[in-house]
C-alpha positions as CSV (number, residue, x, y, z in Angstrom):
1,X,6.5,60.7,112.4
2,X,6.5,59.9,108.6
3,X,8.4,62.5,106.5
4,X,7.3,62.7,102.6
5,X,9.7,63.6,99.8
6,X,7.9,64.2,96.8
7,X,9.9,65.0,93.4
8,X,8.2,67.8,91.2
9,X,8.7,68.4,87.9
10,X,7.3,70.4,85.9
11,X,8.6,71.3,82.4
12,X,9.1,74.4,81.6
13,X,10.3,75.8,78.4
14,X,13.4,76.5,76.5
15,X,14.5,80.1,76.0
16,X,15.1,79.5,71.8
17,X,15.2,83.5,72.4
18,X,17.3,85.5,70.1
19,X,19.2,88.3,71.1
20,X,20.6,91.2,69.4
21,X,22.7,93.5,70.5
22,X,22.0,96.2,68.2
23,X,24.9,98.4,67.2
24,X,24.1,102.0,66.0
25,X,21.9,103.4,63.3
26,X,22.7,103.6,59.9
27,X,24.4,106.2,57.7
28,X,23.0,109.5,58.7
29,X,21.1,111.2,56.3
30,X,23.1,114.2,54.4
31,X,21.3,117.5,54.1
32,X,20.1,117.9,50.3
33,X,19.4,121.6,48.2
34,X,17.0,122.2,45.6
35,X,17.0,124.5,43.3
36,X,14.8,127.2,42.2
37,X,14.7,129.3,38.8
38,X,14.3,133.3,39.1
39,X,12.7,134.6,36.1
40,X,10.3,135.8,33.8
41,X,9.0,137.2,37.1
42,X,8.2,133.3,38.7
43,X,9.9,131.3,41.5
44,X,9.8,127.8,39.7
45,X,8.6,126.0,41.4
46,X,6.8,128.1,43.3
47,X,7.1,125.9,46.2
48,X,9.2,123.4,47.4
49,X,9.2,121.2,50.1
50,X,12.4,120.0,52.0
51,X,14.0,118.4,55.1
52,X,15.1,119.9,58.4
53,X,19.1,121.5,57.4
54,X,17.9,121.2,53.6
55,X,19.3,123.9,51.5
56,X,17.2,126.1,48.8
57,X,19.1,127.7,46.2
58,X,17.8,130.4,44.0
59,X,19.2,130.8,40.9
60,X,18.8,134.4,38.9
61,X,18.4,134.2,34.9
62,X,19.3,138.0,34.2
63,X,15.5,139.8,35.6
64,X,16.0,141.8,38.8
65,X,14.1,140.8,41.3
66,X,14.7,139.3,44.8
67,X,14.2,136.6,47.3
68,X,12.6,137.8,50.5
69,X,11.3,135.8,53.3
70,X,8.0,137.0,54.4
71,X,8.1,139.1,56.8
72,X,11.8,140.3,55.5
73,X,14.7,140.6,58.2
74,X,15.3,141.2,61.1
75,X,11.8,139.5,61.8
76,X,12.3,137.5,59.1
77,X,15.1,134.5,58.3
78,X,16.6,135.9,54.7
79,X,16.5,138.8,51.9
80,X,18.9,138.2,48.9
81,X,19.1,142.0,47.8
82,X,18.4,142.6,44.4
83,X,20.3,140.4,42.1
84,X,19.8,139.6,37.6
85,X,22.2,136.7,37.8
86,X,24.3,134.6,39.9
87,X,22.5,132.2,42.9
88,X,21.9,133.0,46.6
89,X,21.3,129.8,49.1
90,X,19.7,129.7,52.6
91,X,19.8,126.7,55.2
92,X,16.6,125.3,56.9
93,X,17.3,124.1,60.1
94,X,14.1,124.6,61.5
95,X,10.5,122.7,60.2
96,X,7.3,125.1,59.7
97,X,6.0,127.1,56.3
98,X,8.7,129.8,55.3
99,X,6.5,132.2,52.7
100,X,9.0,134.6,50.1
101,X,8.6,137.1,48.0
102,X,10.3,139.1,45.5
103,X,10.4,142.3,47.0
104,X,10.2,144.5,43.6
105,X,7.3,142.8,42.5
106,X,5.5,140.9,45.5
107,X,1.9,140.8,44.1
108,X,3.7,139.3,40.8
109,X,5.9,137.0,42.7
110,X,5.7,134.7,45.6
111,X,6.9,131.5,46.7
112,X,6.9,129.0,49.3
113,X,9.6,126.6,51.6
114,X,7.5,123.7,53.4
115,X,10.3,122.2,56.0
116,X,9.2,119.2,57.4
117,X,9.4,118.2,61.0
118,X,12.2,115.7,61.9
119,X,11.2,111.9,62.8
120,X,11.2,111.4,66.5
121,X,12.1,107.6,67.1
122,X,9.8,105.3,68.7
123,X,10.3,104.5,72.6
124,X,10.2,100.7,74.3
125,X,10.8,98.7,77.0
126,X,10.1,94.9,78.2
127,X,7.4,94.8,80.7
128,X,7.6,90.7,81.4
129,X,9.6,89.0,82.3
130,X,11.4,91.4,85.2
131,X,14.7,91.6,84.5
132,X,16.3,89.2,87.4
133,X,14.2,86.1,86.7
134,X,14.5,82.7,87.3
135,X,13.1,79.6,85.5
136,X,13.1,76.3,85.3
137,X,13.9,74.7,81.9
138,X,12.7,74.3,79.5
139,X,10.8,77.5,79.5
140,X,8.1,78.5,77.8
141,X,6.7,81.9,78.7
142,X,5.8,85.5,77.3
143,X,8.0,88.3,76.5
144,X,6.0,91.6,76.6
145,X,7.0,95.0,75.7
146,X,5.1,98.7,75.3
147,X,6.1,100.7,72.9
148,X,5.1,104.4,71.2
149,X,5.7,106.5,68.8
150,X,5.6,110.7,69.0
151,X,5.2,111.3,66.0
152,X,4.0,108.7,63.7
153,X,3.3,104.8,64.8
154,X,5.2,102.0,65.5
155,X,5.7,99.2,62.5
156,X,7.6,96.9,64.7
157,X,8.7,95.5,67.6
158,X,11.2,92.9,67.6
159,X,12.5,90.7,70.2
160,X,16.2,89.6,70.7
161,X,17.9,87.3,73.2
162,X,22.0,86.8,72.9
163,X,22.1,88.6,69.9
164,X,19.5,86.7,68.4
165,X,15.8,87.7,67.0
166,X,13.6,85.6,69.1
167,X,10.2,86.6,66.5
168,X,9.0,90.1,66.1
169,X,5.1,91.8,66.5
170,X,3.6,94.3,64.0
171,X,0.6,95.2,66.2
172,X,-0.4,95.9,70.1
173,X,0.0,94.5,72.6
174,X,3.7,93.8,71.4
175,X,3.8,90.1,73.3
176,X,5.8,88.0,72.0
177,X,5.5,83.8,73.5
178,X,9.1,82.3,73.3
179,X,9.2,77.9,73.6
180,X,11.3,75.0,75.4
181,X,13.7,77.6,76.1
182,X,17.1,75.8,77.3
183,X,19.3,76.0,80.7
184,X,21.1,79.5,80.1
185,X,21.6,83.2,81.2
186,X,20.0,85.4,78.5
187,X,19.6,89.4,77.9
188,X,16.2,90.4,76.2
189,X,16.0,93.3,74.5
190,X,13.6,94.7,72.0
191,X,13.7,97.0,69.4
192,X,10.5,99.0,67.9
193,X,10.5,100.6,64.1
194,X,8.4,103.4,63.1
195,X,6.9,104.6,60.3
196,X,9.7,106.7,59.2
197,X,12.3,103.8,59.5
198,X,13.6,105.2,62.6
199,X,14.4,102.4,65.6
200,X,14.8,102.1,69.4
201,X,16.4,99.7,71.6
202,X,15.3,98.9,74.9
203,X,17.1,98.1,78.2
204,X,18.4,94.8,78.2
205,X,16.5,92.7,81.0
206,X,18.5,89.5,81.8
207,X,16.9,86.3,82.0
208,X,18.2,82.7,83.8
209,X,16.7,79.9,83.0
210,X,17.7,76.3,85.1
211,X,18.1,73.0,85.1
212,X,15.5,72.0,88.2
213,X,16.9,69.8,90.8
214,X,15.2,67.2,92.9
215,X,13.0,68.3,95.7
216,X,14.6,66.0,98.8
217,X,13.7,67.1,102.2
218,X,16.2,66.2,104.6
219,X,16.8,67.6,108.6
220,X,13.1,67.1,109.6
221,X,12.8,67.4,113.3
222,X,10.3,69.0,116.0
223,X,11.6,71.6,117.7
224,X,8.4,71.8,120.4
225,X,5.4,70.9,120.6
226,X,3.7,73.1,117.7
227,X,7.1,73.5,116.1
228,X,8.0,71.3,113.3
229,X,11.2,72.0,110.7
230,X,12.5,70.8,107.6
231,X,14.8,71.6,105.3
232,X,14.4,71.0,101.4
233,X,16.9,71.4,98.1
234,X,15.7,73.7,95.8
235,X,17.1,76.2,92.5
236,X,17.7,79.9,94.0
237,X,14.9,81.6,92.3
238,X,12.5,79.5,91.8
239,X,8.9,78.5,93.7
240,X,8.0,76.0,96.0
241,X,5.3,74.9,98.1
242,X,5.4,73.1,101.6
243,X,2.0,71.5,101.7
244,X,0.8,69.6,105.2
245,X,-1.5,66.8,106.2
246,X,-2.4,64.8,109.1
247,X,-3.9,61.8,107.3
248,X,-1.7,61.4,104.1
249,X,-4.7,62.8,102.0
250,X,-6.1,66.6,101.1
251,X,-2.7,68.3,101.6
252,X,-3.0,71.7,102.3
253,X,-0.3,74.6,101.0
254,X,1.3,76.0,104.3
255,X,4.1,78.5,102.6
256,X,4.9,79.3,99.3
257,X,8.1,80.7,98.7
258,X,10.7,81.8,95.7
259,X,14.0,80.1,97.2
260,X,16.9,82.2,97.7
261,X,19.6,79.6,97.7
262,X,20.1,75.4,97.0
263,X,18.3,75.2,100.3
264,X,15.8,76.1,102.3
265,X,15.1,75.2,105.9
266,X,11.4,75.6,106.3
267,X,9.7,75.6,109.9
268,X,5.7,75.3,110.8
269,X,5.0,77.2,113.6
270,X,1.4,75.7,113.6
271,X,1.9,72.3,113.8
272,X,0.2,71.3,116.8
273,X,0.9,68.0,119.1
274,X,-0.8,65.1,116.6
275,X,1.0,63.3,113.7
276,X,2.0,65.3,110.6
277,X,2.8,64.4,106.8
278,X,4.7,66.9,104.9
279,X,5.5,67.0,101.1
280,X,7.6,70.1,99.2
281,X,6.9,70.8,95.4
282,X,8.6,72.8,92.7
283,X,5.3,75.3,91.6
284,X,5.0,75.8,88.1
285,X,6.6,78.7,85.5
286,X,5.0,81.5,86.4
């Protein structure tokens, strides 16, 4: 009985990836008020337009009149009472059109607050590679990720591997292909930007890429008469094939498997009574 060992190679990139591990936002933004002049019976300006916990500040120039929402309390949010100097404010902390009037004069004097709705940031996550993954170096391959955006659109997506940025995508499908990626362990993240400058990071997914090691099968003996076993070296996580053939030409694939250890005794339950040649290769990066 001849046993083959065949050596497979196949090159495989190098994760140059580039991670991030994103700390925090930035500075949060601090509320802002804006002013508005009550006289000569006018609101000016008339309307203003603000962010969510804004403030608006009227300010009275020595005219009676008021500053009513529309409808006035209890259905409405705020009614200064009738004032001829001094200011009265009122927070926002809700988005949506908030009409006002003066209530001494309301076909002389009205005025508008526009609020505007607060950004919702994007979402993401990494769709390839599976977080768990093994190659064989170096590795070339795809990162992908999906990513949305509620209320806007999505600017950005960029890709990070140890706290490096691996490249980034302005457009769908966010895939982004990474080259000759060395021997390493590595957490992938992305993070997507929207149009309003807010940001998301996804889950980390980690990443292990390997130096292969020689295919050498070793322990080949029959166990009956259709039973032949071998046992082959191999890198946990990655594939291999056990190909067969009775006349040292057009090998066949008999089992493809993703090894679980260093190695991996294989056994062909089909192997009949005749003379068999066996060979074991590393498959390809997926």
């Amino acid at each position: 009985m001849w046993i083959m060992k065949m050596k497979r190679l196949y090159a495989g990139p190098v994760l140059s990836f580039l991670a991030l591990f994103v700390a925090g936002g930035g500075e949060s933004a601090r509320a802002a008020t804006t002013n508005v002049s009550v006289s000569s019976f006018m609101f000016t300006p008339s309307t203003v337009s603000i962010n969510i916990n804004d403030t608006v500040q009227w300010n009275w120039g020595g005219t009676l009149h008021t500053s009513t929402s529309v409808p006035p309390p209890p259905q409405g949010l705020w009614n200064s009472g009738n004032k001829s100097s001094g200011p009265f404010s009122f927070m926002f902390t809700n988005s949506g059109n908030f009409p006002y009037n003066c209530t001494l004069h309301p076909s002389l004097m009205a005025g508008s607050v526009i609020v505007a709705s607060a950004n919702q940031p994007p979402s993401v996550s990494i769709t390839n590679p599976a977080s768990g993954a093994t190659f064989a170096a170096p590795w070339t391959g795809t990162i992908k990720a999906t990513a949305s955006d509620p209320g806007g659109s999505v600017t950005k997506v960029e890709f990070f591997t140890n706290s490096i940025s691996a490249g980034s995508v302005t457009t769908a499908p966010y895939n982004l292909t990474v080259n000759n990626v060395a021997a390493g362990s590595y957490n992938v993240t992305a993070v997507a930007t929207d149009n309003g400058g807010a940001t998301t990071t996804s889950a980390a997914v980690t990443v292990s890429v390997v130096t292969p090691v020689a295919v050498v099968i070793t322990n080949a003996q029959r166990l009956s008469v259709t039973q032949f076993q071998l046992t082959y070296s191999a890198n946990a996580g990655l594939r291999y094939v056990v190909e067969r053939s009775a006349l040292l030409t057009n090998f066949a694939g008999i089992n493809t498997n993703t090894a679980a250890s260093s190695s991996v005794t294989f056994t062909d339950g089909a192997a009949g009574d005749g003379q068999n040649f066996y060979r074991v290769g590393r498959l390809p990066n997926p």
